[in-house]
C-alpha positions as CSV (number, residue, x, y, z in Angstrom):
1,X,57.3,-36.0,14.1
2,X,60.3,-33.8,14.3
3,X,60.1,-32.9,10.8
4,X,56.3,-32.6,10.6
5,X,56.7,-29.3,14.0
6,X,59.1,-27.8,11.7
7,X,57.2,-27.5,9.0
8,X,54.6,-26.6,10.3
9,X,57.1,-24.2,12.1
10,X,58.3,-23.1,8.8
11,X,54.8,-22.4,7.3
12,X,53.5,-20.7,10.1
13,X,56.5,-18.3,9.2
14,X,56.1,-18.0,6.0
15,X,52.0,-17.0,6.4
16,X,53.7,-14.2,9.0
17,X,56.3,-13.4,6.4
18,X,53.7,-12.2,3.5
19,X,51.1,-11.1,5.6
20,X,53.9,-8.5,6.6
21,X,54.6,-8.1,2.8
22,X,51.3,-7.8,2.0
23,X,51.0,-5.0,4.7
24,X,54.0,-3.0,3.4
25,X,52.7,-3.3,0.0
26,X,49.1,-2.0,0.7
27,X,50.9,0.7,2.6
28,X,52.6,2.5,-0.1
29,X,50.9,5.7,-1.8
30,X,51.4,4.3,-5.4
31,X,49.8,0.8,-4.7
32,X,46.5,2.4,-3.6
33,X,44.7,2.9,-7.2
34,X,45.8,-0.9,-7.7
35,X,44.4,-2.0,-4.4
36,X,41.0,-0.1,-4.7
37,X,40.3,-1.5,-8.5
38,X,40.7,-4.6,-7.3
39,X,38.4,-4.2,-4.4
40,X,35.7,-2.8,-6.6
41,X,36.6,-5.8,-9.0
42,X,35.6,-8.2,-6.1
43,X,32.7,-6.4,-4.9
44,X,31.0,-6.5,-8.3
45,X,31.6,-9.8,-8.9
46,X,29.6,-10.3,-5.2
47,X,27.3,-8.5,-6.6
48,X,26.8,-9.9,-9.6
49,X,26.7,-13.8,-8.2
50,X,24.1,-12.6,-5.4
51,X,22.3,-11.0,-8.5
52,X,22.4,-14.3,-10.4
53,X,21.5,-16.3,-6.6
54,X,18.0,-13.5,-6.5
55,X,16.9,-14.3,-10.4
56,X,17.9,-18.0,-9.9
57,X,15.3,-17.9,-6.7
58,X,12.7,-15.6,-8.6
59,X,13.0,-18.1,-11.5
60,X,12.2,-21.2,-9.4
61,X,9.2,-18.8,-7.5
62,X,7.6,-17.8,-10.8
63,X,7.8,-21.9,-12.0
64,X,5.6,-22.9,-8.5
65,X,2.9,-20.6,-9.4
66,X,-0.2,-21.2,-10.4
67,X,-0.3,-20.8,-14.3
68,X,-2.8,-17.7,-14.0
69,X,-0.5,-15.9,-11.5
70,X,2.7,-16.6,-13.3
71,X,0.5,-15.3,-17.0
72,X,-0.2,-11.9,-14.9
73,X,3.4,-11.4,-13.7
74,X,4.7,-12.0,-17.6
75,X,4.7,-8.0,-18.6
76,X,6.5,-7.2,-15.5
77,X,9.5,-10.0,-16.0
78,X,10.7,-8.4,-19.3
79,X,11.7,-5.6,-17.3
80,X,15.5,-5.8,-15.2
81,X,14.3,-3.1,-12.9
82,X,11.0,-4.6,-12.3
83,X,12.7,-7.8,-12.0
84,X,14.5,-7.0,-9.1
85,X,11.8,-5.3,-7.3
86,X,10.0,-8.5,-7.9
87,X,13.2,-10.0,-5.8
88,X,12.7,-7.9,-2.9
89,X,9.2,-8.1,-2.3
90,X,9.3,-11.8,-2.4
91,X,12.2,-11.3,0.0
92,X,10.5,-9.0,2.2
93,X,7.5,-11.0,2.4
94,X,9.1,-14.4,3.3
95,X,11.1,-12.3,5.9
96,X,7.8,-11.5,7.4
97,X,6.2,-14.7,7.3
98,X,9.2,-16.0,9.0
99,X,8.8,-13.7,11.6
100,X,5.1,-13.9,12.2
101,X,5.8,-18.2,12.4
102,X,9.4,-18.3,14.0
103,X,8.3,-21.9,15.6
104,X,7.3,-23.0,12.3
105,X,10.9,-24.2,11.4
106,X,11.8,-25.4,8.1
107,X,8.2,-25.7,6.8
108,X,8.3,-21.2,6.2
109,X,11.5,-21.6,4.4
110,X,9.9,-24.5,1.7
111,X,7.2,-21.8,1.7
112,X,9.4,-19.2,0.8
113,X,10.9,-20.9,-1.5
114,X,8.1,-22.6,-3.1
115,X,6.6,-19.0,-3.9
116,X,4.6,-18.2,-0.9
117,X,6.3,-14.5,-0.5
118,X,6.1,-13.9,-4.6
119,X,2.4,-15.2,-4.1
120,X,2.1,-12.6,-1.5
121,X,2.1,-9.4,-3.2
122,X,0.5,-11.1,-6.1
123,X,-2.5,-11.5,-4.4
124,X,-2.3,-7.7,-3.2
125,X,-4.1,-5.7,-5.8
126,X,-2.3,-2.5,-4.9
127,X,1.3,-3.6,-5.8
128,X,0.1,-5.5,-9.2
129,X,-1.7,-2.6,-10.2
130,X,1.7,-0.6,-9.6
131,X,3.9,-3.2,-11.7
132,X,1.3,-3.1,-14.6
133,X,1.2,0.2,-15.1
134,X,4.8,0.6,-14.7
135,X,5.4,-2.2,-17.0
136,X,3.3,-0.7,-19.3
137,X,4.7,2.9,-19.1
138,X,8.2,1.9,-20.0
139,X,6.8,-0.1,-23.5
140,X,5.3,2.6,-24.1
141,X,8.2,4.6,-23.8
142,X,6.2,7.1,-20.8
143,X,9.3,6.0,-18.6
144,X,13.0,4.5,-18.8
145,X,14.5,1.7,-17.2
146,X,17.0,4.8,-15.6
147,X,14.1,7.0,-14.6
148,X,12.5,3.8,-12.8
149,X,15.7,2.6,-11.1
150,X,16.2,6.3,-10.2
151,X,12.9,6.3,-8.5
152,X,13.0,3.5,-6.4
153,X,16.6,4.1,-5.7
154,X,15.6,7.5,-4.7
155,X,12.5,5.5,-2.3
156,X,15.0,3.1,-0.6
157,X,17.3,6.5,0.0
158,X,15.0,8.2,1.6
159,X,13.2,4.8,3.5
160,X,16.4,4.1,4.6
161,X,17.5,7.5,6.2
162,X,14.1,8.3,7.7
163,X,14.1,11.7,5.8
164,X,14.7,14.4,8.3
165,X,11.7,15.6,9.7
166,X,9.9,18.7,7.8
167,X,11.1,17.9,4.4
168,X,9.1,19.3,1.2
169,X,8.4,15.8,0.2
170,X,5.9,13.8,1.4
171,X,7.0,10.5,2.9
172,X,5.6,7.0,1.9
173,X,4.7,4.6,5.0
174,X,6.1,1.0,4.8
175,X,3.2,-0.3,2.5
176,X,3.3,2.4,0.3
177,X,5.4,3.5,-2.7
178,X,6.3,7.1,-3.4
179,X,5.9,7.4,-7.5
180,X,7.3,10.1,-10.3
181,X,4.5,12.0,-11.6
182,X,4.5,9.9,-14.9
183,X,3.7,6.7,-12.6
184,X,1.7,8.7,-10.4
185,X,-0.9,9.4,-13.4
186,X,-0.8,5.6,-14.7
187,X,-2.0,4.5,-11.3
188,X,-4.6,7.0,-10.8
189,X,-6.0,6.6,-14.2
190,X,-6.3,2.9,-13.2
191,X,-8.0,4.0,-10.1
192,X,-10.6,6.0,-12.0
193,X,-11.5,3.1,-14.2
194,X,-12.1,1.2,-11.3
195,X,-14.6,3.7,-10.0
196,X,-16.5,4.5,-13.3
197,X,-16.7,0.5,-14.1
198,X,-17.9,0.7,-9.8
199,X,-20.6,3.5,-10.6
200,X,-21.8,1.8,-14.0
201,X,-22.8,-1.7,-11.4
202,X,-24.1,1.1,-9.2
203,X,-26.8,2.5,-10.9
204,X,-27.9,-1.4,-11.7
205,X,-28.0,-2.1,-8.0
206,X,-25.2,-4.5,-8.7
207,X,-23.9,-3.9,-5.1
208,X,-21.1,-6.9,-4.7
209,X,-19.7,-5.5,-8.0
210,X,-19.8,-2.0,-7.4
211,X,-18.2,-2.9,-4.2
212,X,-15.6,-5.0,-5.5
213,X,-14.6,-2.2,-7.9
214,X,-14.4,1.0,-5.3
215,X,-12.6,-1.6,-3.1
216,X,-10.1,-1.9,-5.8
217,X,-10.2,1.9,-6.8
218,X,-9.5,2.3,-3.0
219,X,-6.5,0.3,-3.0
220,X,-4.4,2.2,-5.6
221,X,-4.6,5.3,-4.1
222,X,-3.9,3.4,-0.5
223,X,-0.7,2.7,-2.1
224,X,0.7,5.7,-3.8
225,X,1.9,8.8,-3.1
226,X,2.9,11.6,-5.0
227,X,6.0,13.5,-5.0
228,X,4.5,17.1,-4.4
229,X,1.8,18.6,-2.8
230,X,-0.2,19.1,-5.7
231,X,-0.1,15.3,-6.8
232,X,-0.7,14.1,-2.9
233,X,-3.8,16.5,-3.1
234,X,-4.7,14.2,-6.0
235,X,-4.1,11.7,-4.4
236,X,-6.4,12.4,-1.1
237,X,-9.2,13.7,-3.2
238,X,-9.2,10.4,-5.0
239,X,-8.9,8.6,-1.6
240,X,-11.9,10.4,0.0
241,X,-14.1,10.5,-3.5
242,X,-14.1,6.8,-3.4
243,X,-14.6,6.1,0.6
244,X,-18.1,8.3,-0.1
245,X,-19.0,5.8,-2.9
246,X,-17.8,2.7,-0.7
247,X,-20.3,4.4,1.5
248,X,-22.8,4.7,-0.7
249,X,-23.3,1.1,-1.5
250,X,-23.4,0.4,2.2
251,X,-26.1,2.2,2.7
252,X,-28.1,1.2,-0.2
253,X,-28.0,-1.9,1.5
254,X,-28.5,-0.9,4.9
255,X,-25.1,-1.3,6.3
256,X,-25.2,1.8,8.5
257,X,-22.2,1.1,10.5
258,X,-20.0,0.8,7.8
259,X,-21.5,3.4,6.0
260,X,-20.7,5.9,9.0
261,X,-16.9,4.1,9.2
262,X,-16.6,5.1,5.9
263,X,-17.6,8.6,5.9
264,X,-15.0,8.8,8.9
265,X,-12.5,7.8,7.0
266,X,-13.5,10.3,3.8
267,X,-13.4,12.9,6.7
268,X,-10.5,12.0,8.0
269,X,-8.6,12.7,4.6
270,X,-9.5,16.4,4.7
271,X,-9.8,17.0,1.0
272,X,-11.8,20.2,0.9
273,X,-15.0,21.7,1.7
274,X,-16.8,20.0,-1.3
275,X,-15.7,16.1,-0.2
276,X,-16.4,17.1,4.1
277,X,-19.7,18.2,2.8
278,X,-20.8,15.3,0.9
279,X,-19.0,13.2,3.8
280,X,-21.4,15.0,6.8
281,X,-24.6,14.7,4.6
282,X,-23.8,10.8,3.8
283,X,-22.8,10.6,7.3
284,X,-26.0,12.1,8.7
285,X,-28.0,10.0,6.6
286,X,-26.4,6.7,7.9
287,X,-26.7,7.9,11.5
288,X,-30.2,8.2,10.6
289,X,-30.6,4.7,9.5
290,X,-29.0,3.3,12.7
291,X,-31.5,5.8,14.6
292,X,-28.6,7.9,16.1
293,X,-31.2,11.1,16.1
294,X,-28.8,13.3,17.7
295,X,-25.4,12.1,15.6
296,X,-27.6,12.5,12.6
297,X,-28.6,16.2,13.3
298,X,-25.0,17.2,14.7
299,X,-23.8,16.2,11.1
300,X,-26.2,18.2,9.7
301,X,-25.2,21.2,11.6
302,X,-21.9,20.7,10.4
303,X,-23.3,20.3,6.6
304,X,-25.0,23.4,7.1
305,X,-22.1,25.6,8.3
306,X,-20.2,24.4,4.6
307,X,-23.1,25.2,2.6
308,X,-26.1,27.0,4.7
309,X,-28.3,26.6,1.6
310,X,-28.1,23.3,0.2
311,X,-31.3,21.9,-1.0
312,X,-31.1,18.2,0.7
313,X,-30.5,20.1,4.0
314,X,-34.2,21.4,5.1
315,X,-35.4,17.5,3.9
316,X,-32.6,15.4,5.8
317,X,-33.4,17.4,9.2
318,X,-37.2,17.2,8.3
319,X,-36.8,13.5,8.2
320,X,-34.7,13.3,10.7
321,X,-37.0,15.1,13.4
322,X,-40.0,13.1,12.3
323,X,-38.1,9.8,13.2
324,X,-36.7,11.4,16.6
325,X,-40.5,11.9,17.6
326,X,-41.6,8.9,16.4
327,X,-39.3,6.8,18.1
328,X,-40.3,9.2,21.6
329,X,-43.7,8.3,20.8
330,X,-43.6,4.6,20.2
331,X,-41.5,4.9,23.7
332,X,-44.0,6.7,25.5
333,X,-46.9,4.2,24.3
334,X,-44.3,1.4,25.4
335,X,-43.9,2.8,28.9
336,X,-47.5,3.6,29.5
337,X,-48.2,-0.1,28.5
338,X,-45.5,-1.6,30.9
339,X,-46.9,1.0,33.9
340,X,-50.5,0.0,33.1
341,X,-49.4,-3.8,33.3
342,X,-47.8,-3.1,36.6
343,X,-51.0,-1.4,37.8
344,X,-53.2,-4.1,37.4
């Protein structure tokens, strides 16, 4: 027993003795380029196993999917970049799923890890729409793996200082992605063959299609933003073009409520006197279907004061008076009726 205390007497002294070592060492001027190559040494190999621990995950994610999923995620995975945005989005959605189900217990981590955050974004048709077109600007040499990195780099940068207020630079919000203009012009030329594939089912009364195909026009520009003012003005004129068609297909189904909602929301964007004024006309119209009289002819009012002489004015308010005094009448002759029961 004796001899075990003093060797263990002895060791503890010796830990003592080169920790002090060590501490002298590290504290001499000529040590510090030796000491701080071999921290970066250990921080990249950190890096690098965590790396290999993300793609090892992704891997096992991408195996669990459903063959159609995994065949549309195919052109992102040659890419490293996209790759590892691929990581983090399956990482950020498991993260929320955890939080939204913190009793759920082990069951959200076998989700997680059977590809339920992957299968997430998969299913949101603004992110894949991103990846594909950035996966198919860098084949087609639009856009570098650098210039990408740089990018999202750039995004997280910004994301993660908040961006002091006032900046030049418009700001994404958490579910959107702020692109380089190359991007930027992939994604809106995918929005715009959403909406002329949505105006061609249009025009054959295919309404479910048409509706389908703004919805998924609508999308992209819900997600991106551009880097200047210019390409956000893009951006919100895209945005509000494609509410007013959403809005349009409401209506030719008599969905007045939504119609309106929608015209709010192409209002709301403020993308210039042409877009309010197509917004107040549709709007008025809708308001007349739902036989808000007075909504309908406040719109008009504000139609007018954009354009005082446009030709579907004079016609709308027409229509829009005759209903307001048929709807008085039929309400007079229902009254009278009710008194006249009363009477007798």
């Amino acid at each position: 027993m004796l001899a075990l205390h003093a060797a263990s007497l002895f060791a503890l002294e010796n830990r003592q003795q080169l920790e002090r070592s060590f501490k002298e060492f590290a504290a001499r001027p000529e040590n510090k380029p030796l000491l701080e190559q071999h921290q970066q040494q250990e921080v990249a190999a950190a890096l690098e196993l965590q790396e290999q621990q993300q793609l090892a995950l992704l891997q096992q994610q991408v195996s669990e999917l459903d063959p159609a999923d995994a065949k549309l995620l195919a052109p992102v995975l040659r890419s490293p970049v996209l790759r590892q945005l691929l990581v983090s989005l399956a990482r950020d959605a498991a993260a929320t799923e955890a939080a939204a189900a913190p009793t759920a217990g082990r069951g959200n981590a076998a989700t997680a890890a059977s590809g339920g955050g992957l299968q997430a974004w998969l299913h949101n048709p603004r992110v894949l729409a991103l990846l594909r077109e950035a996966a198919r600007a860098l084949r087609a040499g639009r856009l570098s793996e650098q210039q990408l990195a740089a990018a999202l780099s750039q995004q997280a940068r910004a994301e993660q200082q908040g961006q002091a207020a006032g900046g030049s630079e418009p700001q994404a919000a958490p579910n959107q992605v702020l692109l380089p203009s190359t991007l930027l012009v992939e994604a809106l030329n995918e929005h715009l063959s959403e909406r002329h594939t949505g105006n061609k089912a249009y025009k054959q009364q295919q309404w479910a299609a048409a509706l389908q195909h703004y919805q998924r026009a609508l999308a992209v520009v819900n997600f991106v933003v551009g880097r200047s003012a210019d390409e956000q003005a893009e951006v919100t004129a895209n945005k509000a073009a494609v509410l007013l068609n959403i809005a349009a297909v409401h209506m030719a189904q008599q969905e007045w409520g939504a119609a309106v909602a929608c015209c709010d929301e192409a209002l709301a964007c403020q993308a210039g006197e042409e877009a309010a004024l197509k917004a107040w006309l549709r709007r008025s119209k809708a308001n007349l279907g739902r036989h808000e009289y007075e909504a309908a002819l406040q719109d008009l009012e504000k139609a007018q004061q954009l354009e005082p002489w446009h030709e579907d004015i004079p016609d709308l308010r027409t229509a829009v008076l005759h209903a307001q005094r048929a709807a008085a009448a039929s309400t007079d002759k229902q009254l009278a009726a009710k008194m006249l029961r009363l009477a007798s």
